[in-house]
C-alpha positions as CSV (number, residue, x, y, z in Angstrom):
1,X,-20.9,0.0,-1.3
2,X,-18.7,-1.6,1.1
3,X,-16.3,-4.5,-0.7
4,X,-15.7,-8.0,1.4
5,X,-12.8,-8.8,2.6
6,X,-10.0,-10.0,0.4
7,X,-7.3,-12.2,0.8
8,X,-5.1,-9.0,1.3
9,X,-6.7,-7.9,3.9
10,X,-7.0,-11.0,5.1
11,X,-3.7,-11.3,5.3
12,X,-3.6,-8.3,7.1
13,X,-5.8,-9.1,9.6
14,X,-4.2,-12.4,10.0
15,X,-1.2,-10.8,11.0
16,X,-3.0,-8.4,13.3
17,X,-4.7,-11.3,14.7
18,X,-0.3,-12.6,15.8
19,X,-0.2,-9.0,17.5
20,X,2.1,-7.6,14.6
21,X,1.5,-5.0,13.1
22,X,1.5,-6.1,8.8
23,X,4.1,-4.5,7.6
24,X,3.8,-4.7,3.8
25,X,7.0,-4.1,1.2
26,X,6.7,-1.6,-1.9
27,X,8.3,-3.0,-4.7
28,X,9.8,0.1,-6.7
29,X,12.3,0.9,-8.9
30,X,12.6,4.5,-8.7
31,X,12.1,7.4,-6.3
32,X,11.2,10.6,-7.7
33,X,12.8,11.7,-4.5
34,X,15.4,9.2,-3.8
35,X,16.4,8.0,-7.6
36,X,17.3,4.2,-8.1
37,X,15.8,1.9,-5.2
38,X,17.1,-0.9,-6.8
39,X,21.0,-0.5,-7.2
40,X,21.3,-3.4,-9.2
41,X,19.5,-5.9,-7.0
42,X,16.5,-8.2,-8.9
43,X,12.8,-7.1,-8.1
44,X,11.6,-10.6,-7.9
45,X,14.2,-11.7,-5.7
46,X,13.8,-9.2,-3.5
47,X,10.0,-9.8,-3.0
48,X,10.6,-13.3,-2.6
49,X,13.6,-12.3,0.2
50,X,11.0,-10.1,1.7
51,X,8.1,-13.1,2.2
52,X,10.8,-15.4,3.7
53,X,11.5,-11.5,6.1
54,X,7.4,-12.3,7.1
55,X,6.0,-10.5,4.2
56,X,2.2,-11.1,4.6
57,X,1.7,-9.3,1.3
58,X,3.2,-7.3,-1.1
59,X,3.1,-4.0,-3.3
60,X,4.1,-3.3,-6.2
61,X,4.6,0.2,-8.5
62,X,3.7,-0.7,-12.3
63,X,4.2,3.5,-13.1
64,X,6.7,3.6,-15.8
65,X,7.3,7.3,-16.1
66,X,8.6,8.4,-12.5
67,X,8.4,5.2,-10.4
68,X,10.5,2.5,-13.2
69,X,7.8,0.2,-12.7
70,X,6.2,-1.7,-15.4
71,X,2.8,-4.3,-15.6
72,X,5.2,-7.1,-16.7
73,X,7.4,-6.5,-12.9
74,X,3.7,-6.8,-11.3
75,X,3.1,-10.6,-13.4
76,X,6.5,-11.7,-12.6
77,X,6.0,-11.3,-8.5
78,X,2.5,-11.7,-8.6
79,X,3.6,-15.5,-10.3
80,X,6.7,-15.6,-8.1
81,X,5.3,-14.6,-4.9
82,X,2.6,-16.9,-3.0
83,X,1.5,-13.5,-1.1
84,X,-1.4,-11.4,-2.3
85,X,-0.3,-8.6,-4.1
86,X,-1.3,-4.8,-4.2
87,X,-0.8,-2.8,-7.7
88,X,0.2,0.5,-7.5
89,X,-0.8,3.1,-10.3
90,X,-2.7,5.8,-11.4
91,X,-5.9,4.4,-11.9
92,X,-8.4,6.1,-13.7
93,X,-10.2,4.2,-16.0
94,X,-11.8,0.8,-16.1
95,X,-9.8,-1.2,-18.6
96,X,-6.8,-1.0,-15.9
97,X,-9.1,-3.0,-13.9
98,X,-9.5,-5.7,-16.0
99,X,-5.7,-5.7,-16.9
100,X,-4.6,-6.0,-12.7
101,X,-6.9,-8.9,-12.8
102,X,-5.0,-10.0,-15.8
103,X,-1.7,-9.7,-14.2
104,X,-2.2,-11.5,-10.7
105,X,-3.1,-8.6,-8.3
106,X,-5.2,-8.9,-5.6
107,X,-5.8,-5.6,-4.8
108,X,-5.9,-2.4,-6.7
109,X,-4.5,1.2,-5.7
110,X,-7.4,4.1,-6.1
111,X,-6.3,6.9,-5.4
112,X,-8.5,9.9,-3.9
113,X,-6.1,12.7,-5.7
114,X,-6.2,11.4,-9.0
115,X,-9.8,11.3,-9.8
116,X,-13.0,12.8,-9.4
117,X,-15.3,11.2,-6.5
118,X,-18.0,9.9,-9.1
119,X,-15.1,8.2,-11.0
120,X,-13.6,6.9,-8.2
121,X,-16.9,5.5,-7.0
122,X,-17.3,3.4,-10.6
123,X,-13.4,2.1,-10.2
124,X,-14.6,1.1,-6.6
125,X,-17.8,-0.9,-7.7
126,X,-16.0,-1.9,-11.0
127,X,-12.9,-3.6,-8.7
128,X,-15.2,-5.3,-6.8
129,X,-17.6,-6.6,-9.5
130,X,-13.8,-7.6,-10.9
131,X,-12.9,-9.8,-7.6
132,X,-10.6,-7.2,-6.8
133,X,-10.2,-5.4,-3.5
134,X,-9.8,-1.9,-3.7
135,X,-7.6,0.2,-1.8
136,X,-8.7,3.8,-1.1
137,X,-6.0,6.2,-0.4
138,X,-6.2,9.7,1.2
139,X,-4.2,12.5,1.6
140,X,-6.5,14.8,3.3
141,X,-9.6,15.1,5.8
142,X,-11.7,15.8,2.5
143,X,-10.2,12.7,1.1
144,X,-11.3,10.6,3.7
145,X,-14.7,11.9,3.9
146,X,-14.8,10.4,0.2
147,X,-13.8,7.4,1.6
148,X,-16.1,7.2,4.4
149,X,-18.6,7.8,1.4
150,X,-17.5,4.5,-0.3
151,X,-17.9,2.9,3.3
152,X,-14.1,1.5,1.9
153,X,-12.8,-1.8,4.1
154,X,-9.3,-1.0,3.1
155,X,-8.0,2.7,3.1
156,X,-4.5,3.9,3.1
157,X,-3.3,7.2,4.3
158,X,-0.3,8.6,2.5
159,X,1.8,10.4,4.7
160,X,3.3,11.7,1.5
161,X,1.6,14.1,-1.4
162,X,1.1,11.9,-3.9
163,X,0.4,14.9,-6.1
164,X,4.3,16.0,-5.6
165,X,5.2,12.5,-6.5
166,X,6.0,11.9,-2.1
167,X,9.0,14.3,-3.1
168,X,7.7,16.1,0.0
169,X,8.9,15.0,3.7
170,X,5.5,13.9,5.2
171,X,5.7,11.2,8.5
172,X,3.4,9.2,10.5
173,X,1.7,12.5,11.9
174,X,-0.4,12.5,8.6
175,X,-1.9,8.8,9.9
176,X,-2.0,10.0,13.8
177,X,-4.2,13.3,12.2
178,X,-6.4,11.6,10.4
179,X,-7.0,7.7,11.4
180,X,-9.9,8.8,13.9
181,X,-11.8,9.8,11.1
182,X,-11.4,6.7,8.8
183,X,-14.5,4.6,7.8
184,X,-15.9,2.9,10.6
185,X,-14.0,-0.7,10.8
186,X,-11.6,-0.1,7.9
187,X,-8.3,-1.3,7.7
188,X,-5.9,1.7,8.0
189,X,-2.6,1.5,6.1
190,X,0.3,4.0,7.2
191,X,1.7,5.2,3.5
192,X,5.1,6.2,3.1
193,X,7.3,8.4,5.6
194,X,8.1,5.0,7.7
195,X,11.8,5.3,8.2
196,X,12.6,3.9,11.4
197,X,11.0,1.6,14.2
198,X,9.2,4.7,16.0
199,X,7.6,5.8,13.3
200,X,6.6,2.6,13.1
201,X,5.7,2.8,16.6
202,X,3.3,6.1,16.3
203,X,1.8,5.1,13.2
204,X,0.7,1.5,14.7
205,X,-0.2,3.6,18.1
206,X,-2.8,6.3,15.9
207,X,-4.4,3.4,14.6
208,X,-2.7,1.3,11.5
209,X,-3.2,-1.9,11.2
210,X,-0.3,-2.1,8.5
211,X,2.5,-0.3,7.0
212,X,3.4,0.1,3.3
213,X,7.3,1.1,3.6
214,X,9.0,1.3,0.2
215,X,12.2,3.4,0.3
216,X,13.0,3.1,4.2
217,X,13.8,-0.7,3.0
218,X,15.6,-0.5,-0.2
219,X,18.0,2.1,1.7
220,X,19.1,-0.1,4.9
221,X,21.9,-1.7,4.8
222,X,20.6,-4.8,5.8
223,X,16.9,-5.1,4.2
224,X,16.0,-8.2,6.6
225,X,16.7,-6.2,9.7
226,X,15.4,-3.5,8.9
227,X,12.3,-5.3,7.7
228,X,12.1,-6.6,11.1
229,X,12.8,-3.6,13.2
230,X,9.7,-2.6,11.5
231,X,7.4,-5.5,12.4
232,X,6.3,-4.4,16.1
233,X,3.8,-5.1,18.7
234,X,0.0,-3.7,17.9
235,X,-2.0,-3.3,21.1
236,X,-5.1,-1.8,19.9
């Protein structure tokens, strides 16, 4: 059931392949935790700041209710941005599918939490039948068992609880516990809970091939640096 690889993973890989580790921007208006990301900064401007940064892809929150996000936000970068694109939502039904593919993603969010493992298992097949490349994320060991299930290429581990909204103060630890027992040849992405260069550090270490780091880069002062402190070495 395993998808091929996707242009964003391949532009994951690419940058593996330069001995960086991909470090991978969140687009978001709003933290449940945090509040306004944005402080009256353009979305679309800030993608395209992060690409020129060495953005080798990007993500991008179209939940409305908690995160500010909207599908029209996604079309805008997805058009604006010549970087593949990630869409982040609750996915749970196969007409969201169709409507990413619509709106310029590459990639699609599924989340383990959300949804039952047979539904999850049609989203998977349905992305890929779709052209899109689905990206698993887990929480837990039980999570990733689903995912080793799926035999999923791509897999993200959230270092936060997505079910608290990431309200909670999970780190790179969550990746370090349970990158050992992702899929066999996955891509590992390091969720949330990146906030500084050695986090970085431990979450590249344990295993990651990339980091998705939202907040950590709408708070810096300077969102270039700190998009760079982030982009270190990967020795694995």
């Amino acid at each position: 059931m395993s998808s091929p690889i996707g242009r964003f993973s391949s532009a994951i890989i690419s940058e593996n392949n330069r001995g960086l580790v991909a470090v991978i921007p969140d687009i978001k208006r709003i933290s449940p935790k945090d509040g306004d990301l944005l402080q009256g900064r353009d979305p679309v401007q800030m993608a395209q700041h992060f690409v020129r940064c060495g953005a080798p892809a990007l993500s991008v929150v179209t939940e409305g209710e908690r995160f500010g996000g909207s599908p029209q936000l996604l079309f805008a970068i997805a058009q604006a941005a010549a970087v593949p694109v990630l869409r982040k939502d609750f996915i749970i039904r196969e007409d969201q599918l169709s409507e990413t593919v619509d709106l310029g993603a590459t990639a699609v969010l599924l989340i383990c939490a959300m949804t039952d493992e047979n539904a999850l298992c049609m989203l998977y097949e349905k992305s890929i039948q779709l052209g899109l490349e689905p990206f698993v994320e887990v929480h837990t060991a039980k999570e990733m068992e689903v995912a080793i299930k799926l035999d999923a290429r791509l897999v993200g581990i959230n270092n936060r609880d997505i079910v608290l909204f990431e309200r909670d103060d999970g780190g790179p630890s969550r990746t370090a516990a349970l990158a050992s027992h992702a899929p066999v040849g996955a891509l590992l992405v390091s969720e949330s809970g990146i906030v500084s260069p050695d986090d970085a550090k431990l979450a590249a270490t344990a295993g990651a091939h990339a980091l998705l780091v939202g907040t950590a880069l709408w708070k810096a002062r300077d969102t270039g640096d700190m998009y760079r402190s982030l982009r270190i070495e990967r020795r694995i």
